[in-house]
Every structure is written in structure tokens, then in C-alpha cells.
C-alpha positions in Angstrom: 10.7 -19.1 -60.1 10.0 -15.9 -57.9 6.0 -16.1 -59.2 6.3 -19.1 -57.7 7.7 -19.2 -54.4 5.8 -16.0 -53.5 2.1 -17.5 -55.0 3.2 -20.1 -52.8 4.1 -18.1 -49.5 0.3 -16.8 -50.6 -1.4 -19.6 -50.4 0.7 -21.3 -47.4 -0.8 -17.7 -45.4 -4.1 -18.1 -46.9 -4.3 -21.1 -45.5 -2.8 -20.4 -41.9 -6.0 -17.4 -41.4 -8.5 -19.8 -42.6 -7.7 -21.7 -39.7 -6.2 -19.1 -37.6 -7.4 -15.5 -37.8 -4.2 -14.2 -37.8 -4.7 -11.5 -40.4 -7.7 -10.0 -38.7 -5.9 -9.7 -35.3 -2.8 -8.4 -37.0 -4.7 -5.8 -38.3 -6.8 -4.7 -35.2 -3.8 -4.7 -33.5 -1.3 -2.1 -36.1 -4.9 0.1 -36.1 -4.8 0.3 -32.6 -4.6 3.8 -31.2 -1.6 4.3 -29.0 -1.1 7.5 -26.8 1.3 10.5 -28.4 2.1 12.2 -24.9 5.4 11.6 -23.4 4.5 10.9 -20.3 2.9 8.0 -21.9 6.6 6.9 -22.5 7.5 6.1 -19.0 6.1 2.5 -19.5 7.7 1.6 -22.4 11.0 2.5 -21.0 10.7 0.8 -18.2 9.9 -2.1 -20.9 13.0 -1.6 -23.2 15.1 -1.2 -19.9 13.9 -4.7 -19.3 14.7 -6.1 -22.0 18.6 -4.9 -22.2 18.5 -6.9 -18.4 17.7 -9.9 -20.4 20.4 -9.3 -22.9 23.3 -8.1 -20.4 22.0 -11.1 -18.1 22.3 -13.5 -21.0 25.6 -13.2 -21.0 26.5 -12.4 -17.5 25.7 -16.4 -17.2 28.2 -17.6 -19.3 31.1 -16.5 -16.9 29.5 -16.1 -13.2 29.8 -19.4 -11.0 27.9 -18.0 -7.5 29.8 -21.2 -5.7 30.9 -20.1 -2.6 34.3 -22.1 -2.2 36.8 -20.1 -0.5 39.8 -20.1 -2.8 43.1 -17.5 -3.2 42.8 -14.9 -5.9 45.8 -14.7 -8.1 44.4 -12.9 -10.9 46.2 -9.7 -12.6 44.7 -6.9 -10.1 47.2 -6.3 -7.5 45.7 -5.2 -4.4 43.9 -8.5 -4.2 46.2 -11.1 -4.8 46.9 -13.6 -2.0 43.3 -12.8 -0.5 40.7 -15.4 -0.1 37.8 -15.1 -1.5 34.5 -17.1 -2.8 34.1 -18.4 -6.0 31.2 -15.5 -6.8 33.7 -12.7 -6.0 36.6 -14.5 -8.3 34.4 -14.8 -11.1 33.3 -11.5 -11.0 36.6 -9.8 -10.7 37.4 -12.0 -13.8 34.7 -11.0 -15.4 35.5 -7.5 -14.9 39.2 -7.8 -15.7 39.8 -10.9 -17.7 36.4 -11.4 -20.1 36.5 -9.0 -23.1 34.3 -6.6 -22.7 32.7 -8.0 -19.7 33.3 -5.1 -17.3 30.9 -3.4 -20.0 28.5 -5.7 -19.8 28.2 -5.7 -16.0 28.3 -2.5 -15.8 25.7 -2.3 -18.4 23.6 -4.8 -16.7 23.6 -2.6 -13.4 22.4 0.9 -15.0 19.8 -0.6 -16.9 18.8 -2.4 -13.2 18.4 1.1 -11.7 16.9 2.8 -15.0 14.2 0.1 -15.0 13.3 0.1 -11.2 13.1 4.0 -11.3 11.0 4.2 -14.8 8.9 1.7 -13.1 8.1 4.0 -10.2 7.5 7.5 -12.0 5.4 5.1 -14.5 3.4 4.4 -11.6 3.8 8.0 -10.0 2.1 9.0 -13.3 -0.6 6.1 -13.3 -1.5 7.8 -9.3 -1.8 10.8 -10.1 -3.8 10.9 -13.7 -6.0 8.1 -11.6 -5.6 5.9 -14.7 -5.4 3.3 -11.7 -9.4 3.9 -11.7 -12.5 1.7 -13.1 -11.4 -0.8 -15.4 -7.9 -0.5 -15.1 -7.9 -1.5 -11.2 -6.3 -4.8 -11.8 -3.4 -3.3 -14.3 -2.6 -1.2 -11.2 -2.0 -4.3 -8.9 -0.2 -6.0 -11.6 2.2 -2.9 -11.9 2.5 -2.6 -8.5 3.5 -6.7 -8.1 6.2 -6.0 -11.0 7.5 -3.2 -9.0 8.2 -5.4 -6.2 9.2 -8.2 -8.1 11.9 -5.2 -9.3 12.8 -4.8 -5.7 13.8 -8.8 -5.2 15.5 -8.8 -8.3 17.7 -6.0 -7.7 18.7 -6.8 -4.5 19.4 -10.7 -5.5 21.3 -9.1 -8.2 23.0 -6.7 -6.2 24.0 -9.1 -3.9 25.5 -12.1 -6.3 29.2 -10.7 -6.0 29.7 -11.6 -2.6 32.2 -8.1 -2.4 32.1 -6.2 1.7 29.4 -4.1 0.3 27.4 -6.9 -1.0 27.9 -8.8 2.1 26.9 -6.1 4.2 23.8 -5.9 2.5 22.9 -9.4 3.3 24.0 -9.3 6.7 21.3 -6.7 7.1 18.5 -8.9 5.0 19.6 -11.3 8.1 19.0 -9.5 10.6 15.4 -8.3 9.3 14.6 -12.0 8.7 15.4 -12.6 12.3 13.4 -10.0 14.2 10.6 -11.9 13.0 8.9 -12.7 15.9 8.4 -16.7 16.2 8.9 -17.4 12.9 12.2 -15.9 12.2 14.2 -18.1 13.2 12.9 -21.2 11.2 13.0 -18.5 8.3 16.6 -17.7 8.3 17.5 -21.5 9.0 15.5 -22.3 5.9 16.7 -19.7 3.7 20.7 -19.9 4.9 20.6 -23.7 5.6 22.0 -22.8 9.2 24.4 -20.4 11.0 24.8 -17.0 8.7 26.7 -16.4 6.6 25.9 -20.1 4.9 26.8 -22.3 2.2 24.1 -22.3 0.0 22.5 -18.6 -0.1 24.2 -16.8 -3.2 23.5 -20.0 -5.1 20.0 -20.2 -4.2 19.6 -16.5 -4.8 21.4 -16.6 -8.4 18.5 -19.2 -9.2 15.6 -16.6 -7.7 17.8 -14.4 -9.8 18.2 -15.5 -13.4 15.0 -18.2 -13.3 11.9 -17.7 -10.8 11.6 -13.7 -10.9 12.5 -13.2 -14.2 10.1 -15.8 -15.5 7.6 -14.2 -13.3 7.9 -10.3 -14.4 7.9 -11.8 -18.3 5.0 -13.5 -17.6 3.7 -10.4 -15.7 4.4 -8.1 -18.2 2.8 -10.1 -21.1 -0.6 -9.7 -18.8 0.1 -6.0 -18.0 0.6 -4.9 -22.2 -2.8 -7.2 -22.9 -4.3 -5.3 -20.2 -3.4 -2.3 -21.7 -4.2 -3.6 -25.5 -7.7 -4.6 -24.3 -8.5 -2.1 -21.9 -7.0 1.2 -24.0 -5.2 3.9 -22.7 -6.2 7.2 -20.7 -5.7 10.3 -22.5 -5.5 14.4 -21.5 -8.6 15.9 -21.9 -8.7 17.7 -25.6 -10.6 18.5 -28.8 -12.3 15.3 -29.9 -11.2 13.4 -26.8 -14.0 12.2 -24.4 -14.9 9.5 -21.7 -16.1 7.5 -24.2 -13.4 7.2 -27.2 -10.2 6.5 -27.1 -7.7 8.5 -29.9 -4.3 8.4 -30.7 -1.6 7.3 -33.1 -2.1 4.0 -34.8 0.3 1.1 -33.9 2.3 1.3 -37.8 3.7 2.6 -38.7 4.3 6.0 -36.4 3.8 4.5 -33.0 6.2 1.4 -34.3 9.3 3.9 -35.0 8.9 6.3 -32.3 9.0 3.3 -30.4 12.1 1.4 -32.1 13.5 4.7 -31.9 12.9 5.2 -28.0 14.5 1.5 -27.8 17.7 2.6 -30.0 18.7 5.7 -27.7 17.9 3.6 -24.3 20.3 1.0 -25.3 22.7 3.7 -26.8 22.5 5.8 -23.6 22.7 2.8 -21.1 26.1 1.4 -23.5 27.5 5.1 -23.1 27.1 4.8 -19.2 28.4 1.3 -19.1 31.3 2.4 -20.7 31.9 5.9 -19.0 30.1 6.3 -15.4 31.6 3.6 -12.9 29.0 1.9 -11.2 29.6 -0.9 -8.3 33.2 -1.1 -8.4 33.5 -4.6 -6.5 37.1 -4.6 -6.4 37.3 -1.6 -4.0 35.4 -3.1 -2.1 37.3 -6.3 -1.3 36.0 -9.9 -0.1 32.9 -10.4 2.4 34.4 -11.6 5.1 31.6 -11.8 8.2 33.8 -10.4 10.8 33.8 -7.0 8.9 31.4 -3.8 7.6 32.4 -1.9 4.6 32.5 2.1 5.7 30.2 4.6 3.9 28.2 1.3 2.8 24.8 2.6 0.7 22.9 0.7 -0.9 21.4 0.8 -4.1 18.6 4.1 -4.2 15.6 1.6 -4.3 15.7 -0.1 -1.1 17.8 2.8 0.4 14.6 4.2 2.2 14.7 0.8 4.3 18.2 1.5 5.4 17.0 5.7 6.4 14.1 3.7 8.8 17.0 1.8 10.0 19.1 4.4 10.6 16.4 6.8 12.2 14.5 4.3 14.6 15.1 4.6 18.0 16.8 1.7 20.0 13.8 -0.2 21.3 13.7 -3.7 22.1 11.6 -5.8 24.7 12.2 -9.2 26.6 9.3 -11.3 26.6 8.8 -14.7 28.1 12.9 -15.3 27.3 12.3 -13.6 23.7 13.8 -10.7 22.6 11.4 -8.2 20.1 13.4 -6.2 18.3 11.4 -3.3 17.7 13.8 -1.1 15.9 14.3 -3.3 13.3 11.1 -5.0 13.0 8.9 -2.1 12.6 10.8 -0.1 9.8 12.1 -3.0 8.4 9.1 -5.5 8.2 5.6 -3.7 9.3 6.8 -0.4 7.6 7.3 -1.7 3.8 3.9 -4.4 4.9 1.9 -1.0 5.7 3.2 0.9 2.6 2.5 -2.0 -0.2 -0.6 -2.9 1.2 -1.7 0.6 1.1 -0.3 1.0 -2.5 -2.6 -2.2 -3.5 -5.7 -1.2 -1.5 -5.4 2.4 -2.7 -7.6 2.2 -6.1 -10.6 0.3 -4.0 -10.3 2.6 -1.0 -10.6 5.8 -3.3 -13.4 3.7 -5.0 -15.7 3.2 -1.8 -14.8 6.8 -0.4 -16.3 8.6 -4.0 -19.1 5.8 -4.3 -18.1 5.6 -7.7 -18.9 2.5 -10.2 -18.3 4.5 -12.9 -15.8 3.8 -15.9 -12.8 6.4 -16.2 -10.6 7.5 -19.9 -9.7 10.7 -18.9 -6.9 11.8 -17.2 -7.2 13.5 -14.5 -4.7 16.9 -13.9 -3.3 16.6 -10.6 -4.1 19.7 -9.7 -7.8 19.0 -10.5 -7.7 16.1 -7.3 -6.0 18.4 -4.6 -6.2 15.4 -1.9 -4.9 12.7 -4.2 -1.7 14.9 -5.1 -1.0 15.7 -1.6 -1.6 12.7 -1.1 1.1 11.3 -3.3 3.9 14.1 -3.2 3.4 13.4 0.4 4.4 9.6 0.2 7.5 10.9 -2.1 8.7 13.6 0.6 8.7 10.8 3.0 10.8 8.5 0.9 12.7 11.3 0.2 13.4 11.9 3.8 14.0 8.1 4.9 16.6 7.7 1.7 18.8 10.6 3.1 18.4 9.4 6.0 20.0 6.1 4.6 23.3 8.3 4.3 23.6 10.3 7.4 27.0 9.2 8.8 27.9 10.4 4.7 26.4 13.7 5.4 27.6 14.2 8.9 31.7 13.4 7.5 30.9 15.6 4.7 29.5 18.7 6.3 30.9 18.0 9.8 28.0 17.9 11.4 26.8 15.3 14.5 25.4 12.0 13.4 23.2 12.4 16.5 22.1 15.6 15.5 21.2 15.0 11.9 19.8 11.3 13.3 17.2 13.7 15.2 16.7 16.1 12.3 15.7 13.5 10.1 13.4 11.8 13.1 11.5 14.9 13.0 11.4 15.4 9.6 9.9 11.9 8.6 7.1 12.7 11.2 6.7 16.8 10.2 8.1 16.2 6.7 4.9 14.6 4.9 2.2 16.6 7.0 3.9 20.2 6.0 4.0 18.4 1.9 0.4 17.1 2.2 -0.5 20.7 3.6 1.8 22.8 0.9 0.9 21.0 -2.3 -3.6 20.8 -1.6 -2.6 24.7 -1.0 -0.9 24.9 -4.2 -3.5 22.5 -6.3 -6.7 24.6 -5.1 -4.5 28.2 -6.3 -3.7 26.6 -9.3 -7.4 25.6 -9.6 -8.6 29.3 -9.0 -5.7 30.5 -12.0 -7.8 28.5 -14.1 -11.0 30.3 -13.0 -9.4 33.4 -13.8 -7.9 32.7 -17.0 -11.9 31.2 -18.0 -13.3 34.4 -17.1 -10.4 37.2 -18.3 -8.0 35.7 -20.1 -4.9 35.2 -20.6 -2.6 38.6 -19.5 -1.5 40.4 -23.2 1.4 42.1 -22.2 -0.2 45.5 -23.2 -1.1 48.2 -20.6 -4.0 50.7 -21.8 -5.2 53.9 -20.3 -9.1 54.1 -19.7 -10.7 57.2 -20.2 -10.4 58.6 -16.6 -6.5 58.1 -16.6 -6.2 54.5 -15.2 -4.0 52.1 -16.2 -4.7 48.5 -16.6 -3.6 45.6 -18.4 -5.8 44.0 -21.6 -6.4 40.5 -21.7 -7.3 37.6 -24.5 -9.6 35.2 -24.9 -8.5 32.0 -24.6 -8.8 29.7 -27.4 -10.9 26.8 -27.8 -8.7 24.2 -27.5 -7.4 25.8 -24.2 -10.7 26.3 -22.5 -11.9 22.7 -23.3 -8.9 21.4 -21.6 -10.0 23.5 -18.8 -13.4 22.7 -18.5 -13.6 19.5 -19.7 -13.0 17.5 -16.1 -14.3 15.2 -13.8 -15.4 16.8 -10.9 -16.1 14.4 -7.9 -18.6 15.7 -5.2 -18.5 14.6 -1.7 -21.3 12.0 -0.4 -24.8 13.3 1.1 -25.8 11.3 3.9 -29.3 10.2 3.6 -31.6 10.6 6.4 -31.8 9.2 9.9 -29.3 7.6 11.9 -26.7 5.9 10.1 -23.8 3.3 11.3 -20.1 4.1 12.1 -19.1 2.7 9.1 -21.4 4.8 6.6 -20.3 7.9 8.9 -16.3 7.8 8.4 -17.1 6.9 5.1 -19.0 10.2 4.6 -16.5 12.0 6.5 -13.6 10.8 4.4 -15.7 12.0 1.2 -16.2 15.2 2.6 -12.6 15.5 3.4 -11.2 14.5 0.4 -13.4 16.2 -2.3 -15.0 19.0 0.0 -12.4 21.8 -1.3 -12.3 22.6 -4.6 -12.9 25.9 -7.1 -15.6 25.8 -9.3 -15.4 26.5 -13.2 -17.5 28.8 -14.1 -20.1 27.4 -17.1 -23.1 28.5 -18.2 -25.8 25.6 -18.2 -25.3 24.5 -21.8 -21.5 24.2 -21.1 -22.2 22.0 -18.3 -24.7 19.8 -20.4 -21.7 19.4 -23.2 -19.2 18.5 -20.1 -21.4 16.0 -18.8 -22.1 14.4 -21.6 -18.0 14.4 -22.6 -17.2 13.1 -19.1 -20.1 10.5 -19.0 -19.1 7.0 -18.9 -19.0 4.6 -21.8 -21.7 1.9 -19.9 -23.5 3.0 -17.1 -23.2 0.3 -14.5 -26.1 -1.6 -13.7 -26.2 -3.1 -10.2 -28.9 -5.0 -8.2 -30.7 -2.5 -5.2 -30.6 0.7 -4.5 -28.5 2.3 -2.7 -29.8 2.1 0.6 -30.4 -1.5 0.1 -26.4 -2.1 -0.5 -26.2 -0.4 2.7 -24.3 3.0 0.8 -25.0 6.7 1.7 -27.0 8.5 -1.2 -26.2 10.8 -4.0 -22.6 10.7 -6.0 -21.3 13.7 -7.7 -20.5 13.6 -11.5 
């Protein structure tokens, strides 16, 4: 009977490739080399963070009702009973206190929030500054970036379901922002509030954006990002047998598979054991939203926390014009200040693109200390987060070390202006020393610990050779050379464009190779296809000669 059924499974899956290839695919895709550096990781638990959202948020939906009735609580916690309150807030304090393990869940469900926002950004911290973002994997980079943002929107719609005082106050600030608008804010706030804040209809509206439109949207998105990925293949650190023109790793099964169920197991174990041990959003502290009232020491969560620091640090500025108020101080750190910063992220891979002239393909990874500008650049974007999130907290700070909030309001004015300049300075410092260490350790060594006497009496300290595999990781790199300007007079354009390659790959330390060295490095770093484009140069209106 067994011979049976399994001769026919056999010929039922026979069958099924005949007409589908499944077999084929299957196969391609468990040979498939995957990266074995952790840092490689960061993606994958962002992905697994995601996918305990859906779970938690499963059943999250079985008990939250985001009505917003007004009736009077007269559940079993205390402090509350008697005290009106919205149908969202009721159910979640039942939830919390009534629904077996559902305080778990919730709680749960938040971590996870904040674990997958954050892995998203140090994924994409590690994407900047490798420049995996580079030739062909431009449009991956724009689709992280959209499901970072998508992140945002979800956690704040989230975040702001329970209709508790911090909650509230939350959304009386997303209010506000909508309304500074100029022209259009108005007509924006009546449309997403259906009148006068606070509304009838906003939490039920946003618990739809919340458990249907974005999360159908970052599923969707991150089915295109892992194809991207499949199809494309991955960057990898510059080693032994790894070029610009393979791609090597660990195959799919069966040691990427458990290293990968494994990394799944301990995120959901860890995110259970904070669920059930580190408090997170108590909403019952926190009481009812009631309009007429601001919860003290309200932060919110550390995501969008940088928009309350620009809040909290922009100066007072508002203009009449025409019987219209332009409110400056929130408009500009609020609106044009998180428009400037995206737009940047997006355009960033292109801008880098037109600045090196480069149409080549990129598989290595680049060491940040190898791209001076670029890590500056990027440590100098997280120093002004940085500043702007504590910023968020300065009445906090000022309670706790008894300081003036208009002092520390001023520090942290100055700092978000001096703050990102002295970073950008600091770190191309540090990259270009770094760079001249590895010139040294090419040509002496590596310090042995062991001082020897020279004939004459001196004292000195020997050195050793590096090995191989350490001096191909240092001189197998991508060196980007600035622009030369072909002759006669050229237009503004083509001249900030060769001033911002000079600029940004003008300082650098050169590794010393002899000329067969540099043949080998070429041809490791060359791409895999040449691209082939109609003109030359000067006919596609570009400045001459790109660095390798």
C-alpha cells in the first residue's frame, strides 16, 4: 500500500514539473549562495521581526474594537473605574487585564514594533556604508528605504490605536503638523479627522491603515525586496576567491536554512522574554485622552522622536500673511525637514553615481574606512539624529539633572548646527588614519611583540609579514578617482560636478603595489559587463576620465 501511494505522489510531481518547472527552480534556488557574515543578518531580522507583528497582530484583532464611543470603565483596575473613556482605550485595558495572556501579546506586539523599525535602519546603515546601494542594486535601495517609511506610518498608527493621554498627545501633535500646511492644511485635517479635532472617525480609520493598507503594502514590498536580492545576489567583503565578478557563500540547504530557522527561534524567544519581563507602554498609567489635557514627560516612541527634538529646538517663528498665519516653527522641522531628509536618502545612490561618473557594476563591499566622504557622510546624518532625539527629551533632562530647559533648549540649537560638521570632520580624519595603518601594516607588518637589539645598541621592535589572506583584504579595493576636466571652457553644471568629485574622492592613502599587484587588483575589482553606452563622453555632455 505504501509502494503505492508514494509511486503515486511520484508520478502526481512528475507530472506537476512537466508542466511547471518547479523542480528546476527549487533547485536553483536551495544552491543559491547566501552571505555567512553577520552583518549580513541585519535584514533577516528585520524580516523575522516582521513576521512576529503579523502573528501578535493576528490576534490583537480578535479583542480591539478602535470605536470611539465614550462609555464608563468599570473593569477590575481601580484607579480607573468611574472614568470615561473610548471604546479603544476600554478594550485595550481589557485586553491587558481581562484576555489571558493578552497583556503578553501586546506587549509582545510593541517590542517586536521597535526591534523591526531599528533592524530596518542599521540594515540600511550597513547597505550606506558597504555602498551595496550601488549599480544594480539602486532600486533594492529605494524599495528599503519606502519599507522604512512605510515602518514609520505603521508604528505611529499603531502607537496611537489606544487612545491613552500619551497616545492622544501624539495625535494632537500629528494635528498640528497637518495644519501648518500652508493652503492645503486645512482641507487635509478636515479630510483626515472628518471635522473639528479630536473627531469621530480617526482611530477607526487609522486601525484600517493599520492592520490592511500598510501591512498589505510592506508584504508586497518585501516579497519584491528578497526577489531583488535572489536575482540580483548579494555583496560580499573582499577575500580569497571573492571578486567583482562571482558571488560565494553558503548554499540555501541546508546550512543557510538552519542558521536561519535558528536566528528566527531566538528572535521570537527573546521578544516573548521581553514581553513577559520589560514593561513597555503601560496605557493604564497613562489614563484616558481627554483633549483638554497633555500627559507630562510625554516621549514618543525612539523612531519618530527626532521630529519631536526639531520641535522642541525650533525657535518661535511665525508670519501673518494676507490674513494667514505660517507657522514656521512647526512647518519646517516638522514637514520640509523629514521632505529634505527622505528625498535625500532616495536621491543619494544617483547623486553618488553622477558625482564618480560611474556606470559600472559593484559586488564588493566597500570598508568604510576605504570611502572617507561617504562615512562622514553617514555618521554625520546619525549624530544629527542623535542630537534632535535628545533633544525630544529635554524638559526629562533638565528635571533630572536640574538644569534650565532654556539652557539645554540652546545647547542642543547649537549642537544640531556644530554637532554634524565637527562628526563629518572627526570621522574623514579617522577613515584617512585608518587608511595610512593599512599602508603601514602592507609595508612592515604587523608589530610582534618582540624588541631586538641591533648591532650598534639600538632597540627596536620586529615585525611579521602579513598573511595572504590579510593583505588581499587590504589591497583588494575599489578605489574611486576624482573627475579630470577635459579641456576648454565648460558649463556650471559640469564644473560643481567636477568640484564635488574632487571633494569627495580627492583625499585618500595610496596602497602601495607593485605593477603586477595592481594588474591582479584590477582585474578582481573589474566589473562583471562593461557597460556599453551610445557617444562618448563629451557627446553625453560628461567631463572625461573615471578612476577604477
Amino acid at each position: 500500500m505504501k509502494e503505492k501511494v508514494r509511486e503515486a505522489a511520484l508520478t502526481g510531481f512528475v507530472a506537476l514539473d512537466r508542466r511547471l518547472p518547479a523542480a528546476e527552480a527549487a533547485k536553483a534556488l536551495l544552491r543559491k549562495a547566501f552571505p555567512d557574515h553577520w552583518s549580513f543578518l541585519l535584514g533577516e531580522l528585520a524580516l523575522y521581526s516582521f513576521a512576529v507583528l503579523v502573528l501578535t497582530g493576528s490576534y490583537l484583532t480578535l479583542f480591539f474594537d478602535p470605536g470611539m464611543t465614550q462609555s464608563v470603565y468599570a473593569g477590575p483596575y481601580e484607579p480607573l473605574r468611574g472614568l470615561r473613556m473610548s471604546q479603544a482605550y476600554l478594550s485595550t485595558l481589557d485586553l491587558s487585564f481581562e484576555v489571558r495572556g493578552g497583556l503578553l501579546i501586546r506587549q509582545v506586539h510593541h517590542w517586536a514594533a521597535l526591534v523591526f523599525v531599528a533592524a530596518i535602519a542599521v540594515h540600511m546603515l550597513r547597505v550606506f556604508f558597504t555602498g551595496a546601494f550601488r549599480r544594480p542594486r539602486e532600486a533594492n535601495w529605494v524599495v528599503g528605504l519606502t519599507l522604512f517609511v512605510l515602518a514609520l506610518l505603521e508604528g505611529f498608527a499603531g502607537y496611537s490605536l489606544p487612545d491613552d493621554l500619551l497616545s492622544g498627545t501624539g495625535m494632537r501633535t500629528a494635528h498640528t503638523i497637518v495644519m501648518s500646511i500652508p493652503v492645503v492644511g486645512t482641507y487635509l485635517s478636515s479630510f483626515i479627522w472628518r471635522g473639528p479635532f479630536p473627531g469621530h472617525v480617526i482611530l477607526p480609520r487609522l486601525y484600517v491603515v493599520h492592520v490592511l493598507f500598510v501591512p498589505g503594502v510592506l508584504i508586497a514590498l518585501i516579497t519584491v525586496h528578497l526577489i531583488l536580492v535572489v536575482y540580483l545576489k548579494h555583496t560580499h567583503w573582499a577575500e580569497r576567491g571573492r571578486t567583482n565578478r562571482n558571488a560565494v557563500g553558503q548554499p540555501m540547504f541546508p546550512q543557510f536554512a538552519t542558521k536561519s530557522t535558528g536566528l528566527f527561534l531566538m528572535i521570537f524567544g527573546l521578544l516573548t522574554a521581553l514581553g513577559g519581563l520589560a514593561q513597555v507602554n503601560p496605557v493604564w498609567a497613562y489614563g484616558p485622552y481627554r483633549a483638554d489635557q497633555v500627559a507630562t514627560d510625554a516621549q514618543p516612541d525612539w523612531y519618530v522622536g527626532f521630529l519631536e527634538g526639531a520641535l522642541r529646538v525650533m525657535p518661535p517663528w511665525e508670519t501673518v500673511l494676507w490674513g494667514h498665519t505660517f507657522m514656521w516653527n512647526v512647518l519646517i522641522p516638522a514637514v520640509v525637514l523629514p521632505g529634505l531628509l527622505f528625498t535625500g536618502l532616495y536621491l543619494y545612490p544617483f547623486l553618488e553615481k553622477w558625482i564618480a561618473g560611474d556606470r559600472s557594476e559593484h559586488h564588493l563591499a566597500d570598508r568604510p574606512r576605504n570611502q572617507a566622504a561617504r562615512t562622514a557622510l553617514g555618521v554625520a546624518g546619525i549624530v544629527f539624529y542623535a542630537v534632535l532625539l535628545a533633544a525630544g527629551g529635554n524638559d526629562v533632562i533638565a528635571y533630572s539633572f536640574r538644569v534650565s530647559v532654556n539652557t539645554l533648549t540652546w545647547i542642543f540649537r547649537i549642537a544640531v548646527v556644530l554637532g554634524p560638521v565637527l562628526a563629518f570632520w572627526v570621522t574623514r580624519r579617522i577613515c584617512l588614519a585608518l587608511q595610512a595603518h593599512d599602508r603601514r601594516l602592507l609595508t612592515e607588518g604587523h608589530e610582534s611583540g618582540n624588541v631586538e637589539q641591533d648591532v650598534q645598541g639600538g632597540l627596536g621592535e620586529s615585525h611579521e609579514a602579513l598573511s595572504a589572506g590579510q593583505g588581499y583584504r587590504l589591497m583588494v579595493r575599489e578605489v574611486q578617482r576624482p573627475l579630470t576636466a577635459p579641456r576648454g571652457e565648460l558649463p556650471r553644471r559640469q564644473r560643481l560636478r567636477l568640484a564635488l568629485s574632487s571633494w569627495y574622492y580627492g583625499d585618500r592613502v595610496e596602497v602601495p603595489v607593485t605593477p603586477e599587484q595592481r594588474r591582479a587588483i584590477e582585474e578582481r575589482t573589474a566589473a562583471p559587463v562593461e557597460p556599453e553606452e551610445p557617444g562618448t563622453a563629451a557627446e553625453r555632455g560628461e567631463p572625461a576620465g573615471r578612476g577604477s
